[in-house]
Structure formats: C-alpha cells, structure tokens
C-alpha positions, 0 to 999 in steps of 0.5 A: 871634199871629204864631208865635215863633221867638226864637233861630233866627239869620236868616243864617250866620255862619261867615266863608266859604272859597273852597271855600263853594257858591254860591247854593244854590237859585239858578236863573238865567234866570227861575227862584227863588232858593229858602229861608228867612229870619227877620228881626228878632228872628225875628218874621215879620208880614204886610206889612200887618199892624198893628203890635203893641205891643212889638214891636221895629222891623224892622231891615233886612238887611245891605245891603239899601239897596244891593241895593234900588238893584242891583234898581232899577237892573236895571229902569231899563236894561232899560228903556233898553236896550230903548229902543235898539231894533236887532235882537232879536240886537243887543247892547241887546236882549240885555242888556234881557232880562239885566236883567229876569232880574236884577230878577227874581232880585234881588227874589226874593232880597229877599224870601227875606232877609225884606224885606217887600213893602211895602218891595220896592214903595216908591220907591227913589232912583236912585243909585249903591248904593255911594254914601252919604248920596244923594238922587234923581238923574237917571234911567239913561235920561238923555241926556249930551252931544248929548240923544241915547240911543245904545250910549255912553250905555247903556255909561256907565248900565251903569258906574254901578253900578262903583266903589270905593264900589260894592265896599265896599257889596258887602263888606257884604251879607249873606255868602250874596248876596256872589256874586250881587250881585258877578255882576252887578256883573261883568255891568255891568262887561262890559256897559260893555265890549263897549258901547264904554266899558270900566269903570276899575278901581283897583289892587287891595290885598291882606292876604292873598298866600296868597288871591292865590296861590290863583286862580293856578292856574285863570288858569294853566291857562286861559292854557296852554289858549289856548297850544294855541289860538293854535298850532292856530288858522291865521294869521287872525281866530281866530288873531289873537283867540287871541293877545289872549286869551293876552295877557290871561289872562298880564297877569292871572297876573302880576298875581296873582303880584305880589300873592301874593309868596312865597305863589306856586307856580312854574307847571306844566310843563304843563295837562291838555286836556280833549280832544284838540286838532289842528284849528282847530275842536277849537281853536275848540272847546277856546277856548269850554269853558276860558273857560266853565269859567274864569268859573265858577272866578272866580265861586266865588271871589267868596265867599271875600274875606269883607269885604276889599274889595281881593280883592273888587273884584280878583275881581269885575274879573277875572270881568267881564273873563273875561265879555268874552273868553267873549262875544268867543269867541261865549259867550251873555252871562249875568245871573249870570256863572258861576252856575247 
C-alpha cells in the first residue's frame, strides 16, 4: 500500500516577487533540475502499477500539456538543426546541441512535477504549446516554400513556439517552472533572430506601472555602460556594433518608461563600471560582462509578472532580445538565457 502523505500541498503557492530565486537546483548543460513533488492528492504510485479502487484519477500539473509540447518541440529541432549539417561551430550545429539539453531538463523537470513516465513516453502532437483544442501538424522538420531545408526555414520552426497564445500557456504553468520554460522561450526567440527571421512581438499591456519601473534601472544602467563602450571603442566594427547596442538598449528604456508612467524614477547621473575602462580591449571586455549580467537581471524577472501576461511576454522579449546582443559580442548562446 503506497504510503499517504495526504495533506502536503505538491507546489507553493504564495504568488512570486521579483526578488523570488530561481530554479533552485537547476543545473544547465547536462545536469538535474533536482526536488521533489506529490501529485494528486499526494498519492504517488509506480507507473505501472494497477490502479487501485478508489483512488481519484491523476490529475495533471499546471500546465503540463504545453510543457510536454515545449519538451517535444526541443527534440524535434534538434533533429532538424542537425539535419543542416555545417561546421561543428556553425550556428545550426549550435543550437541542435541547445536543444538536446533543453529536452533533457525539460524532461527531468516533468518528472520532479510528478508526471509519470508513462505520460513522458506517450506521443505528443507537434503543435504550438499555446495553442488550444490542436490536432497533430506537420512536423518542424517540414519544408515550406521550394521543399528544401535551410536557416530560413529552422528560423520560422524556431518561431513557432512564439505568440500571444504561447505567453498565455506560459502564464499558467506551475510558478516554480515559469522561468525555465520562459528561458526557452526567449532562446527560441533568439534563435529566430540571429537565423535571419526575427520573431514579431505584440505591444505589451501593462496593470501594474510600478512593475514597469522596476526593470528600468538594470536597462539604465547596461545603457550608460555601452556609452562608455562606444566612446572607447576607435571608428570601426566594434565601434559601429557599440552604437547598435546603445541604440537598443535606449529603445527599451523608453519603453519601459512608457509603461511605468509616474511610477518611473529620473535616471541617474551616473552608473558604476565594474572596472576601469581606457582601451578598446577593456571596452571589449566591459561589452561582454554588462550583457552577460543584464540577461541574468532579465531572467530574474521572469517570475515576477505571476500570471499577468502582458509583463510576461514583455519580459520574455526583452531577454531574447538581451540573448541577441550577448551573442553579437561574441556571448556563447545558452539553453536557459540567464540561468545557472
């Protein structure tokens, strides 16, 4: 008789702040995203065991349907990726292995949610995970246009898992996995991006201004960091790239003071540098650590908008775009953007 631990919730929850920590447990690139769950009623039974008489049905996990499409959709362009071919440094081959890992984790994080293997190895239909009341479509790995696979058409499979119905399924899983599936998401993002197609977004909506005003200093910050950039690095490509950084990172803190309204703060004077800064290396240098350390600010936050999805899907934007500019400074491209 299977122990009963009646009465132990399976998940938190207590809504999250932005100050929430992330992942606990995590580890990107191979490893385990390591706990504990109960489902159910707190009733936990072998795959295969029979069922027992009495016994309510499994009910599944907060989102569990768009996290088993997110895994599947991992595997699927992988596959494809891989199926380009190119240089072992090229981008597809880069983002077949991403891919793998975030099919790994994902999975592993199924399973500590207490979805049962049996589950984890049934067919699942390819469609967009915000997407409701799907059948089966046609697999990533189809062709569009002229029949031949190529970067255009990785970037358009990549941009599936986008959309207003993808961040709305998002807003609904389980508190705790918001950020890690909202990672990949933002990679996908990235991905379309840097493949040639970069993913529309919608405007985003706001309830909350004082939410808004709360990202703006990170932003703020990073932006007068690439000031110092451009006006170190000499006229050229470095130069030129500094510039198009600056450009966006502005373009975002405007944004973001749109949104806040009143709730906005006027901008500092001034931003300290994590070191000193006097050559085009050091500004080389200064480029990759504000950016490695802006997309960890960003994917903190992806906890905090709770189920409001305009925040959410405004901040999952904001840390595929990040992903973008780290990679163009020579960042390696992550599986989970700015998680450890």
């Amino acid at each position: 008789m299977p122990e009963d631990r009646t009465g132990v919730p399976p998940f938190p929850t207590r809504h999250l702040t932005r100050r929430t920590v992330l992942g606990a447990g995590l580890q990107v690139g191979g490893a385990a995203v390591l706990g504990a769950s109960l489902a159910g009623c707190g009733i936990r039974l072998e795959d295969d065991a029979p069922r027992l008489p009495g016994l309510p049905t499994r009910q599944p996990v907060a989102g569990e349907p768009f996290l088993l499409l997110l895994r599947q959709h991992c595997t699927d362009l992988a596959a494809e990726a891989q199926a380009l071919g190119g240089p072992a440094k090229g981008l597809p081959a880069r983002l077949a292995v991403l891919h793998r890992q975030q099919a790994a984790v994902l999975e592993t994080e199924l399973q500590r949610l207490g979805v049962p293997r049996t589950v984890l190895d049934a067919p699942v239909a390819t469609a967009t995970p915000g997407a409701t009341g799907t059948t089966s479509t046609a697999p990533a790995t189809t062709a569009t246009g002229s029949g031949a696979a190529g970067p255009a058409t990785l970037a358009a499979s990549e941009a599936t898992d986008l959309g207003p119905s993808a961040i709305a399924a998002l807003a609904r899983v389980v508190p705790g996995t918001v950020p890690l599936a909202g990672s990949v998401l933002a990679q996908r993002a990235a991905a379309a991006t840097l493949l040639g197609q970069p993913a529309t977004w919608p405007d985003p909506t706001w309830s909350e201004p004082s939410l808004a005003a709360s990202y703006l200093d990170s932003t703020r910050a990073a932006a007068y960091a690439f000031e110092v950039v451009a006006a170190q690095s000499p006229e050229g490509a470095q130069h030129t790239l500094a510039l198009t950084t600056l450009g966006t990172l502005r373009a975002r803190a405007s944004q973001q003071e749109s949104l806040a309204g009143d709730a906005a703060t006027p901008p500092a004077l001034g931003y300290p540098l994590p070191f000193t800064v006097t050559t085009p290396a050091t500004a080389r240098a200064l480029a990759v650590r504000v950016l490695t350390d802006l997309r960890a600010a960003v994917a903190r936050e992806l906890g905090s908008a709770g189920g409001d999805v305009g925040p959410l899907g405004a901040v999952v934007q904001w840390l595929a775009d990040t992903e973008v500019l780290a990679s163009r400074w020579g960042v390696a491209l992550a599986p989970f953007p700015g998680l450890t």
